[in-house]
N, C-alpha and C positions, 0 to 999 in steps of 0.2 A: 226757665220754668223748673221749677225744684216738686221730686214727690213727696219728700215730707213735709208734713208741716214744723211750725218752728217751736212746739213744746214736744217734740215728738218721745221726748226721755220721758217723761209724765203720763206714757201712755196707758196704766194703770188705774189713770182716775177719770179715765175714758170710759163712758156707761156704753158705747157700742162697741169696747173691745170689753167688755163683760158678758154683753149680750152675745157678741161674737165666742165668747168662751161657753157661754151653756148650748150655744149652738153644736159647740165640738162635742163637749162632754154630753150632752141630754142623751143620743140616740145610745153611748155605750152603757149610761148607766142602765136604761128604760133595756136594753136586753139582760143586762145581766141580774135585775130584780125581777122574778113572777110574781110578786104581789104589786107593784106597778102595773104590767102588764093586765093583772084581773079586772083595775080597776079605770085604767088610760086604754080605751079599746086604738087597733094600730091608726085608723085612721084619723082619730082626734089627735092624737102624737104627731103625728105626720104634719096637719094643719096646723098646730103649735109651733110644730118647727121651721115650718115655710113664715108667720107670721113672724117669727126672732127673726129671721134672716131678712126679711124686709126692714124690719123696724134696725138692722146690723146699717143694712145701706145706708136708707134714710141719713142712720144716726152722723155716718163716716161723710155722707155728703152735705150734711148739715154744717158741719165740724170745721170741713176743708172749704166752705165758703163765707163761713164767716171769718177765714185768716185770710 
């Protein structure tokens, strides 16, 4: 049993290692902007970010069963 899969250099053009990237990035930018903030009250932020992260899984065990 091997954990990569076998395009795994290609992992760039992976949409749930994007989704998994705004996952990282969202929460830093969303503090360091107050006009975000006025307009993303915390807890629809929060719910946005719980829903990438489902859809990160999904995506990564979609991925690794169709190889």
């Amino acid at each position: 049993m091997t954990w990569l899969v076998e395009d795994w250099k290609q992992f760039m053009r992976w949409w749930s290692v994007r989704f998994a990237a705004l996952v990282v990035m969202a929460p830093l930018l969303y503090q360091q902007f107050a006009q975000l903030q006025q307009y993303v009250p915390p807890t629809v932020f929060n719910y946005g970010m719980s829903f990438l992260g489902v859809l990160v899984i999904f995506g990564r065990l979609k991925a690794q069963a169709d190889t």
